[in-house]
SERO-4910 file (N, C-alpha, C, O; in steps of 0.05 Angstrom, whole numbers):
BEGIN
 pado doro    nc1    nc2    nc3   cac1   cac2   cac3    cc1    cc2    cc3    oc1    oc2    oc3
  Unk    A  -1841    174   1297  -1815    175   1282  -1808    204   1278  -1826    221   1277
  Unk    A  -1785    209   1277  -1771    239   1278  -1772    251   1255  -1771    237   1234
  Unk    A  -1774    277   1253  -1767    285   1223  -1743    279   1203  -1743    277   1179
  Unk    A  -1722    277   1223  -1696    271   1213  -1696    248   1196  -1687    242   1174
  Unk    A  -1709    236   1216  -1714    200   1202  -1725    199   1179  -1714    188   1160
  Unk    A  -1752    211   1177  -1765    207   1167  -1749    225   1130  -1756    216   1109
  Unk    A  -1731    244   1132  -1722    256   1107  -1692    238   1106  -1681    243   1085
  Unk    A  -1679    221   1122  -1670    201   1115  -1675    177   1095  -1659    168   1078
  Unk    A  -1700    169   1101  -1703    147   1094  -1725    156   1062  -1739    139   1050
  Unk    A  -1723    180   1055  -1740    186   1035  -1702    196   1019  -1697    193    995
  Unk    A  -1690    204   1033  -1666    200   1009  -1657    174   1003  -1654    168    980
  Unk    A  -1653    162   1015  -1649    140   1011  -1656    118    984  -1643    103    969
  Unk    A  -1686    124    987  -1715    113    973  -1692    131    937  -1677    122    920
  Unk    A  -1702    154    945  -1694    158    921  -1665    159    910  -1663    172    890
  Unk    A  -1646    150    918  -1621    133    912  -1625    112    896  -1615    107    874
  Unk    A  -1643     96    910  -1647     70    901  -1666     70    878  -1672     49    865
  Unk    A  -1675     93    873  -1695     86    852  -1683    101    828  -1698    103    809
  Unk    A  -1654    114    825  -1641    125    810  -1628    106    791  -1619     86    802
  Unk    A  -1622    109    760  -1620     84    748  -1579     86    747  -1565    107    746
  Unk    A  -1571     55    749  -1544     49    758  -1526     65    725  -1532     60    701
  Unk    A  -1505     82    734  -1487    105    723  -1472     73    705  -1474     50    714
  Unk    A  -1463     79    688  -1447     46    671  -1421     56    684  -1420     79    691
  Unk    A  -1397     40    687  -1377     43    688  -1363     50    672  -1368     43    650
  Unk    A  -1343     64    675  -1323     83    649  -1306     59    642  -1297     43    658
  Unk    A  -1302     59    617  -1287     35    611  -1256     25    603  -1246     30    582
  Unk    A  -1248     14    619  -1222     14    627  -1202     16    596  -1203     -2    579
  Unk    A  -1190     34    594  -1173     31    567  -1141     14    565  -1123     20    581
  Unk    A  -1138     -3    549  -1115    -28    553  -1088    -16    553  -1079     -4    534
  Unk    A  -1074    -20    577  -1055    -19    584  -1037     -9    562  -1050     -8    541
  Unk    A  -1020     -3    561   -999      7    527   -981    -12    535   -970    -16    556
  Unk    A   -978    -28    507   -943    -45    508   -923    -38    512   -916    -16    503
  Unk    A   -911    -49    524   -889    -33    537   -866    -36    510   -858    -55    497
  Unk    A   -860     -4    507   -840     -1    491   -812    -21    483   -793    -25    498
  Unk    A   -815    -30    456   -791    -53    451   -765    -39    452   -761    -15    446
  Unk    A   -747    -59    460   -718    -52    477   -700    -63    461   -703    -86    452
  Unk    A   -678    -48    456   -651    -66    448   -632    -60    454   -625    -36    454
  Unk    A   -612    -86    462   -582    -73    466   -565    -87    448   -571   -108    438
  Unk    A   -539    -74    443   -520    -76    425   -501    -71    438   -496    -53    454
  Unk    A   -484    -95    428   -452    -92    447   -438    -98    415   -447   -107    394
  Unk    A   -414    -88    423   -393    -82    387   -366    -78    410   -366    -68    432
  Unk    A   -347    -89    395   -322    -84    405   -308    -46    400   -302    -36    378
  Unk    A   -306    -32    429   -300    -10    430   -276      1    404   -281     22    392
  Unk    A   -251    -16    396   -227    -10    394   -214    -43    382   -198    -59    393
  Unk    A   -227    -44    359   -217    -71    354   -202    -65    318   -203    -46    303
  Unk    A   -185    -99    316   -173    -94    303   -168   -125    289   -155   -144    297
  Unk    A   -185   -118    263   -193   -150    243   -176   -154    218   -174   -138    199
  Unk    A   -163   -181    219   -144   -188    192   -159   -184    177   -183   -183    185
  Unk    A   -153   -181    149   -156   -173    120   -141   -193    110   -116   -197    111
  Unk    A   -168   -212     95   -188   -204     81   -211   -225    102   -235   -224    101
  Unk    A   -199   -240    117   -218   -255    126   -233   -254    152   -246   -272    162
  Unk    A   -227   -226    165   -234   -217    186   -259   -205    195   -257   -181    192
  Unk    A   -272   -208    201   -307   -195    216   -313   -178    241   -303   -184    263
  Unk    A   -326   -163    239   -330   -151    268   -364   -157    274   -384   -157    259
  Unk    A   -359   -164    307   -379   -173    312   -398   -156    322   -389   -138    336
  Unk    A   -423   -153    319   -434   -145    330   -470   -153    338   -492   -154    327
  Unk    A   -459   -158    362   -485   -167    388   -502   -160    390   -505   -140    403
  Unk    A   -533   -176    372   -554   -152    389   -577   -169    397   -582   -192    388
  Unk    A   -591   -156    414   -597   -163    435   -629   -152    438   -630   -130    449
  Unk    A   -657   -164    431   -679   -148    428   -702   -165    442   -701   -189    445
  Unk    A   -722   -148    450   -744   -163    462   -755   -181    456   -743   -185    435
  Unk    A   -774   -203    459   -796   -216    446   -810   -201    431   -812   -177    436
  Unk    A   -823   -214    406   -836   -205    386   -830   -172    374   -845   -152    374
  Unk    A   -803   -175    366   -783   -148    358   -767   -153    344   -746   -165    348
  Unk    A   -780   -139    315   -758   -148    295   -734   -121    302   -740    -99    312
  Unk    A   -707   -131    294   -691   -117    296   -669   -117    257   -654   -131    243
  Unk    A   -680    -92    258   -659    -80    231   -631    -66    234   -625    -43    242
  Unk    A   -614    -92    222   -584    -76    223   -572    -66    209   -561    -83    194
  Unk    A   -566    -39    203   -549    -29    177   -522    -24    184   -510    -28    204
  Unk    A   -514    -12    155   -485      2    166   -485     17    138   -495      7    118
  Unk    A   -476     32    139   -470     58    109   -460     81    113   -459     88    137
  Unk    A   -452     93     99   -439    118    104   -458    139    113   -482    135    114
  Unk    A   -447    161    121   -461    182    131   -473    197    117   -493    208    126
  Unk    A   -463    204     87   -480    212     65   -492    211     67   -496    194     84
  Unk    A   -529    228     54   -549    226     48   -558    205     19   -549    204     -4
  Unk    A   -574    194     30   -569    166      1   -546    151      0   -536    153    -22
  Unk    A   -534    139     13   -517    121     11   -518     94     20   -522     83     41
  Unk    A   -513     85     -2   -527     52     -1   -505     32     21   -481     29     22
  Unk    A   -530     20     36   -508      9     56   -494    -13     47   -500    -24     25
  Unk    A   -476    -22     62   -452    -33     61   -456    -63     78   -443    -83     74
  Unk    A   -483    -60    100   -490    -80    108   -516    -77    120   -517    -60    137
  Unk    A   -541    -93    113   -564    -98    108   -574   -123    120   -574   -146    111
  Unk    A   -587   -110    148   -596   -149    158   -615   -149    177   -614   -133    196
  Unk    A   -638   -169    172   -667   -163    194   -666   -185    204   -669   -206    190
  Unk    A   -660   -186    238   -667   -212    251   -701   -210    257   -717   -192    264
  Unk    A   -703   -231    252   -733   -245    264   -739   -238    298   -723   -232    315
  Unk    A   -772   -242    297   -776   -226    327   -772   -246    342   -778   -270    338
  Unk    A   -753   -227    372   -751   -254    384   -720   -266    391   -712   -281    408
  Unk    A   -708   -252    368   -683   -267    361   -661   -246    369   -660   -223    362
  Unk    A   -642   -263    389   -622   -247    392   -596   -260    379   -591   -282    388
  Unk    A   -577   -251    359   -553   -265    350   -528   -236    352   -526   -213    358
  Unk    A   -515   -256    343   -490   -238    325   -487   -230    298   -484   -249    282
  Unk    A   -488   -195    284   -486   -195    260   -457   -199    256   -445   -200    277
  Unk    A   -442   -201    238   -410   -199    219   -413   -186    204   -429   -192    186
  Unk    A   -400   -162    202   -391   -144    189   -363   -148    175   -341   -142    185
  Unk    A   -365   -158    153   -329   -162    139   -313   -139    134   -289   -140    129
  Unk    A   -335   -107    136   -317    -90    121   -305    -85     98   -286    -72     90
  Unk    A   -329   -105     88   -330    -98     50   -347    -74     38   -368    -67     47
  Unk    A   -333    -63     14   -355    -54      1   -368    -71    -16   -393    -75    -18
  Unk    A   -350    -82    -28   -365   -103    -54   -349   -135    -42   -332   -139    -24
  Unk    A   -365   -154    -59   -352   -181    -53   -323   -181    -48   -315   -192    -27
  Unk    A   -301   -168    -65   -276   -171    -65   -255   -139    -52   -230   -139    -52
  Unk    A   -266   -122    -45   -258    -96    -43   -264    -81     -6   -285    -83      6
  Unk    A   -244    -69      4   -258    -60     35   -265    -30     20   -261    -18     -1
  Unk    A   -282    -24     49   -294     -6     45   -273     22     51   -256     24     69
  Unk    A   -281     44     28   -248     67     33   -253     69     75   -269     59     91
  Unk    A   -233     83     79   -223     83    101   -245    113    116   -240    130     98
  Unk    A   -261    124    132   -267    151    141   -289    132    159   -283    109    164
  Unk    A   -324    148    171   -338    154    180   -358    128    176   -354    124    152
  Unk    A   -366    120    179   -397    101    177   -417     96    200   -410     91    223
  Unk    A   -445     98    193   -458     87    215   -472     65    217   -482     52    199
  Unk    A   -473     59    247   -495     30    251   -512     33    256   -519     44    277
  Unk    A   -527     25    238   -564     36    249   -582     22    263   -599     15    246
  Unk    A   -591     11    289   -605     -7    289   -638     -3    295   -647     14    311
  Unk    A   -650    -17    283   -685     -6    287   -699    -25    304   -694    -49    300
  Unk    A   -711    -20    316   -730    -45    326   -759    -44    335   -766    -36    357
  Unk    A   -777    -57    313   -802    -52    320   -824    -80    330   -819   -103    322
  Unk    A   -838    -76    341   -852    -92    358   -885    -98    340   -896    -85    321
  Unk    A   -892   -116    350   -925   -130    338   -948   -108    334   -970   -109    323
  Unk    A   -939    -96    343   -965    -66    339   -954    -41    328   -964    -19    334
  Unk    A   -933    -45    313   -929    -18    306   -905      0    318   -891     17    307
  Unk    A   -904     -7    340   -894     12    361   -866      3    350   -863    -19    338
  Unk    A   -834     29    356   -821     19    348   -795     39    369   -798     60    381
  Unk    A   -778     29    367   -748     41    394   -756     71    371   -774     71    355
  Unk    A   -733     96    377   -715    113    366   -692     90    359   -687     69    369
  Unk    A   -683    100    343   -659     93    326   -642     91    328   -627    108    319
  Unk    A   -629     70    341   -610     70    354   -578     72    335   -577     58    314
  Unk    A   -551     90    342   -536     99    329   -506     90    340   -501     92    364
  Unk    A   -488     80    324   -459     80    327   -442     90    318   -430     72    307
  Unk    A   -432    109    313   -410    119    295   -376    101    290   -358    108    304
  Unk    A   -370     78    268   -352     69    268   -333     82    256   -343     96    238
  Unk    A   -310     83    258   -288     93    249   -268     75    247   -253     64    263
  Unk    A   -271     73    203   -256     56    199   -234     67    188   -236     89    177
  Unk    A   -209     52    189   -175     54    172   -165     32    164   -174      9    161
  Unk    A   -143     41    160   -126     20    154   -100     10    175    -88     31    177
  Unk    A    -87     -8    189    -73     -3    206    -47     -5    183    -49    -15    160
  Unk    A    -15      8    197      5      9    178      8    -10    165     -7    -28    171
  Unk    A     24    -15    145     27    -47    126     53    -44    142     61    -26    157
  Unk    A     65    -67    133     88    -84    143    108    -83    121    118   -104    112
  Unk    A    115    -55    110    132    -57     79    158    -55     89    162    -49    112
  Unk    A    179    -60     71    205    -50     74    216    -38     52    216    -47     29
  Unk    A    227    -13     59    237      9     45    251      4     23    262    -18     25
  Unk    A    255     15      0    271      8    -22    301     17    -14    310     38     -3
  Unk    A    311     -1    -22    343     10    -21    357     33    -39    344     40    -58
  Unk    A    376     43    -36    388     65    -53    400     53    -81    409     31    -84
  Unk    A    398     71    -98    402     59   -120    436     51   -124    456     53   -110
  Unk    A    432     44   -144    482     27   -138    496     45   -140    491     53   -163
  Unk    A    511     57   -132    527     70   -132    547     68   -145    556     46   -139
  Unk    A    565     81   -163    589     82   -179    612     57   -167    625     42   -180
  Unk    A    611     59   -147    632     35   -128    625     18   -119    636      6   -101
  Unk    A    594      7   -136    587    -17   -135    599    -29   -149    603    -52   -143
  Unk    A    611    -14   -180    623    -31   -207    638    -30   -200    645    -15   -182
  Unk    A    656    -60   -222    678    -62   -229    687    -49   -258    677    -50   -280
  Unk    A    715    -34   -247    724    -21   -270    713    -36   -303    704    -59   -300
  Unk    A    713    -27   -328    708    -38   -352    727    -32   -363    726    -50   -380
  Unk    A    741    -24   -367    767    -10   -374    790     -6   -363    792     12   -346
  Unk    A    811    -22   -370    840     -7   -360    860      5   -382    859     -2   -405
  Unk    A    881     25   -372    900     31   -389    924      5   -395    932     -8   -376
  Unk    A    932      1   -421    949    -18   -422    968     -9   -444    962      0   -466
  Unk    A    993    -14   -434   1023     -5   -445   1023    -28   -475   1017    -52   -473
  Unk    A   1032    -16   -499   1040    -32   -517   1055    -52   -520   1055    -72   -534
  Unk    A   1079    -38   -491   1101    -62   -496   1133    -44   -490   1135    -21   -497
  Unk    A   1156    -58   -476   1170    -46   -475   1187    -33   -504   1201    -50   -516
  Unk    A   1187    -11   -513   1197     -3   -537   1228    -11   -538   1237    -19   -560
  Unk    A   1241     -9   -518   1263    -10   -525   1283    -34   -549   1297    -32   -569
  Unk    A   1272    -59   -532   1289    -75   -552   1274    -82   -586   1283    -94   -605
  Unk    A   1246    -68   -582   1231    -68   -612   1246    -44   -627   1247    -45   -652
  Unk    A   1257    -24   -615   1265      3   -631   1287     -9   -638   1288    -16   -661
  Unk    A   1304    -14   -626   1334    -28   -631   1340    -39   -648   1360    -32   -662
  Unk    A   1322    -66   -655   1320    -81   -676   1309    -74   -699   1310    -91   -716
  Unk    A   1299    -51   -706   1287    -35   -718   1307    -20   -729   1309    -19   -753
  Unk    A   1320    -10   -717   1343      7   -724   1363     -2   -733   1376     10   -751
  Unk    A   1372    -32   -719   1391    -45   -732   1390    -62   -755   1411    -70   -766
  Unk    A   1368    -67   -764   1362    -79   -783   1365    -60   -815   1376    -63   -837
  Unk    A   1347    -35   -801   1349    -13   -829   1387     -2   -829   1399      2   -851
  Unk    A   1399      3   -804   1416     14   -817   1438    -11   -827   1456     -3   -842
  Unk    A   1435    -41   -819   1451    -58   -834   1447    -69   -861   1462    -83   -874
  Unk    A   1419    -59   -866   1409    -62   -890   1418    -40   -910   1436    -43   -927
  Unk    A   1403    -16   -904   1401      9   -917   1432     30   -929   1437     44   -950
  Unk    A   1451     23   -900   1464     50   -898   1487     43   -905   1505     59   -902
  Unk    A   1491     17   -916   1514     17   -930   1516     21   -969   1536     26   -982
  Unk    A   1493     16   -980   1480     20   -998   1484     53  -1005   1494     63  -1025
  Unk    A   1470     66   -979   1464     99   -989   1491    110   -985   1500    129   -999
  Unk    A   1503     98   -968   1532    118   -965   1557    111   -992   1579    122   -996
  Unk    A   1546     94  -1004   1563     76  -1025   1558    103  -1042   1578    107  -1056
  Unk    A   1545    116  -1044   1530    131  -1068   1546    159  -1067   1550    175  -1048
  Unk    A   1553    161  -1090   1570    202  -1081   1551    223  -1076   1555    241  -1060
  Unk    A   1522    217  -1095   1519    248  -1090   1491    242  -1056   1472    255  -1046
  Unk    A   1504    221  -1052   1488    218  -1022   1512    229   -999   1505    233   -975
  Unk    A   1537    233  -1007   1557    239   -984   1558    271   -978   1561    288   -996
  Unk    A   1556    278   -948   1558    295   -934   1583    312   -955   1577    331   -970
  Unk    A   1608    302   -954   1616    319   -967   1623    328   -999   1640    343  -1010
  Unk    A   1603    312  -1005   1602    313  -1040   1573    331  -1037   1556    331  -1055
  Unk    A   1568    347  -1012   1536    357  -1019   1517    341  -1031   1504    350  -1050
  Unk    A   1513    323  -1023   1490    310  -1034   1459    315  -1009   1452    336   -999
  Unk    A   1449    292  -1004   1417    297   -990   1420    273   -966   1402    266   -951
  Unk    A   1448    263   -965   1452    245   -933   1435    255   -908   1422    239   -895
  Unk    A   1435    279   -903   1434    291   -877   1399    294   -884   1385    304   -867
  Unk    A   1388    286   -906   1357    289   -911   1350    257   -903   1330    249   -892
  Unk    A   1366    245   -909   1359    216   -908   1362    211   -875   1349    192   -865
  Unk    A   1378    228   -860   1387    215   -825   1362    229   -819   1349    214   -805
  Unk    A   1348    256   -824   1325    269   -816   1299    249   -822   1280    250   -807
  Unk    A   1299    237   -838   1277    224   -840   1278    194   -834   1261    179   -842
  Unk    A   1305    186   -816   1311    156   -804   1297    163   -779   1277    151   -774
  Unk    A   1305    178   -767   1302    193   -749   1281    199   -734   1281    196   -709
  Unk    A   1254    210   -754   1234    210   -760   1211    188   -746   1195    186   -727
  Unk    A   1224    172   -771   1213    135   -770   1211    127   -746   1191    120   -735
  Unk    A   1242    128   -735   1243    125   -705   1224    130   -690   1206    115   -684
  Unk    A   1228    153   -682   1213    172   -658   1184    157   -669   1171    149   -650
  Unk    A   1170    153   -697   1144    150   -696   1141    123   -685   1124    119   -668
  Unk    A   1158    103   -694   1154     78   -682   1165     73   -643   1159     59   -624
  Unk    A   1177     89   -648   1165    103   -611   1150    104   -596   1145     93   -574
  Unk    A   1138    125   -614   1121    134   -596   1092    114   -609   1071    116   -595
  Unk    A   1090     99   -629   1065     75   -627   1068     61   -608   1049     57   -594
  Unk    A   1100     47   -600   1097     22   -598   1099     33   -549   1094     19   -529
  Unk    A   1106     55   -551   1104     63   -524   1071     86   -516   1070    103   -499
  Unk    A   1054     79   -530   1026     93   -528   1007     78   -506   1009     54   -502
  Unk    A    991     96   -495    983     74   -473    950     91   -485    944    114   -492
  Unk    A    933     61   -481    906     61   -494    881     46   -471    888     26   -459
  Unk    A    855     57   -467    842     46   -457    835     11   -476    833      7   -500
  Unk    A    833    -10   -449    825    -29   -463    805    -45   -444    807    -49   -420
  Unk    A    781    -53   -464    762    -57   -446    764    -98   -428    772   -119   -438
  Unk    A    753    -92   -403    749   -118   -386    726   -129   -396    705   -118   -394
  Unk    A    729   -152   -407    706   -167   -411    695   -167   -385    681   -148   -377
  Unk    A    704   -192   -366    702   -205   -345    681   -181   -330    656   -182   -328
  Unk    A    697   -163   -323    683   -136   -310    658   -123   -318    644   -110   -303
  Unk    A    654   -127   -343    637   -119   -360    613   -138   -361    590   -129   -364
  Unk    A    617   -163   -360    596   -179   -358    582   -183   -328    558   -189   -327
  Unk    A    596   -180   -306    599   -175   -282    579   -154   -271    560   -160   -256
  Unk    A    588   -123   -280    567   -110   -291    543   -110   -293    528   -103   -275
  Unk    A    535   -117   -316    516   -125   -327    497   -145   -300    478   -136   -287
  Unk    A    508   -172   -296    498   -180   -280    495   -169   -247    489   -187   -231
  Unk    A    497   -160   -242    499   -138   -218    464   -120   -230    442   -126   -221
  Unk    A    467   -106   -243    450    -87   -256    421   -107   -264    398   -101   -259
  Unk    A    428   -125   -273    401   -142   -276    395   -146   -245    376   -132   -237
  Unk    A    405   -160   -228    399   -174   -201    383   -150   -191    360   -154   -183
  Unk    A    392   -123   -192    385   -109   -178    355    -96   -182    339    -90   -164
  Unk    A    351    -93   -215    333    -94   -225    306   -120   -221    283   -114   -219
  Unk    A    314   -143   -220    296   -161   -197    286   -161   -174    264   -169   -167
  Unk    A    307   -149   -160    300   -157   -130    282   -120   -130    274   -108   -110
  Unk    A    280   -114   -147    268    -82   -138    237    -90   -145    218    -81   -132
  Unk    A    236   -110   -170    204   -114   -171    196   -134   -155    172   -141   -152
  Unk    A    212   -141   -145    199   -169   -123    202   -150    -97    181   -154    -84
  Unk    A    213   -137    -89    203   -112    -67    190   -108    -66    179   -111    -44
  Unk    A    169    -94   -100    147    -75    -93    122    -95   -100     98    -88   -103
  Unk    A    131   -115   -102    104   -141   -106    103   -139    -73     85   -129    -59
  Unk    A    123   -150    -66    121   -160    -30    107   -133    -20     86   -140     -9
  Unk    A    110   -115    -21     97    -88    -14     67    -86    -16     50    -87      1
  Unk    A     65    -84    -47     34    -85    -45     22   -104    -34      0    -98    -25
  Unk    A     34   -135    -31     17   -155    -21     16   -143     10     -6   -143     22
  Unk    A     43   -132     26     29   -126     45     13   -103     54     -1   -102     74
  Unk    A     19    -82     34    -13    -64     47    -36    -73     38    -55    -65     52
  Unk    A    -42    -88     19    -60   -107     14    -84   -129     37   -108   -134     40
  Unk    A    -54   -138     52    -58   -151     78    -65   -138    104    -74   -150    123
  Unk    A    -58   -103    105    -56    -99    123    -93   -107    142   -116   -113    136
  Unk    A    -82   -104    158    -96   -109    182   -126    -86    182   -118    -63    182
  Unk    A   -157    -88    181   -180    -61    186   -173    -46    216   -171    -65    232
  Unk    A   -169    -29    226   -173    -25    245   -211    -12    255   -227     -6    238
  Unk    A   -215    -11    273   -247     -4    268   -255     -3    299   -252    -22    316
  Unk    A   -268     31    305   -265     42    328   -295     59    327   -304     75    310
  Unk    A   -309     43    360   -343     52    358   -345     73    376   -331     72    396
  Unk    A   -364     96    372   -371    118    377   -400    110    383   -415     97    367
  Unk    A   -408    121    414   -439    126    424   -450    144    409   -435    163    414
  Unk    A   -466    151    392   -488    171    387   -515    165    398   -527    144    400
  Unk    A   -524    202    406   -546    193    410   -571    179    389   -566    170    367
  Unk    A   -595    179    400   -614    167    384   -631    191    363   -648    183    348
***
């Protein structure tokens, strides 16, 4: 046998008599990272008060998924709070309340969603930036207030009366009464010097005053117009608070508008 052979088969020998190395031991695969998707309407737009926005989510087996929503503030208590079970994919509703009866003011909020898996392991954080308002209300403008030529006059000028045939009778009465009496008298005659021409100054007088009463022109007030008025001024005074009722009910009503932003994680 050859030398070759022969230091062959003595390595060999001692191979076999070397004790078996253990195997390194296999370390367990890692779980594969839990997954979620979320679908939310880009650019949507929900009646008030009974309107919701939806939002879709969508998570692995054995993956709980946590949904918030709150403002961007530091400490700010959210506005919506909800853990689906692992496993479960639904729809959250978002009403866009702050409290049972009230929406939330109008600016910035985020959606937070978390999702962690049976061992711990858990996504980054997944982020939406919503942007909520208000869409316009549906009001109608107040009208101008009444104007002077809305009324009816309250007042017109009104004549006493034609003077003439009241002066007349007036005159004819005193001087068929009076002036035969005073002229009877001597020391009343013009030419006995007496005070005649004091007595025609102060007939005279009388006259012109009952003249000028009975031809005076005086404001006199319109009922009719006046109550007219009045009713005009009330109506209008109604229909202005039933305006701004109808008003508030509809910015009240108006419509959330509510618009989603990608952020990263």
């Amino acid at each position: 046998m050859s030398r070759s052979s022969l230091h062959a088969i003595a390595a060999l020998a001692v191979a076999l008599a070397a004790p078996a190395r253990p195997a390194a031991a296999q370390e367990p695969a890692p779980a594969p990272a839990a997954r979620v998707q979320v679908r939310i309407p880009a650019d949507t737009t929900i009646p008030w008060p009974d309107g919701r926005l939806p939002i879709a989510v969508r998570g692995t087996s054995g993956a709980r998924v946590a949904v918030t929503i709150h403002a961007p503030e530091a400490g700010a208590r959210p506005v919506l709070s909800q853990t689906l079970p692992a496993g479960v994919s639904a729809t959250v509703w978002w009403n866009a309340r702050e409290t049972e009866s009230s929406l939330v003011p109008s600016g910035r909020y985020l959606l937070r969603v978390a999702v962690m898996n049976d061992v711990g392991g858990a996504t980054p954080v997944l982020e939406r930036t919503l942007l909520v308002s208000r869409a316009p209300a549906d009001t109608t403008a107040a009208p101008p207030p009444l104007a002077p030529s809305d009324f009816l006059p309250e007042r017109a000028i009104a004549r006493m009366g034609d003077p003439l045939p009241i002066l007349s009778g007036i005159v004819t009465g005193v001087a068929a009464t009076v002036l035969p009496e005073l002229l009877s008298r001597p020391n009343l005659r013009l030419s006995a010097g007496g005070n005649g021409w004091r007595l025609g100054v102060a007939g005279v007088a009388i006259a012109a005053g009952i003249y000028g009463f009975v031809t005076s022109e005086g404001p006199q007030p319109l009922a009719d117009n006046i109550s007219l008025n009045r009713a005009l001024r009330d109506q209008d005074a109604r229909d202005r608070v039933l305006l701004r009722a109808a008003n508030a009910r509809a910015r009240e009503a108006a419509p959330v508008r509510i618009r989603a932003e990608e952020r990263a994680p």
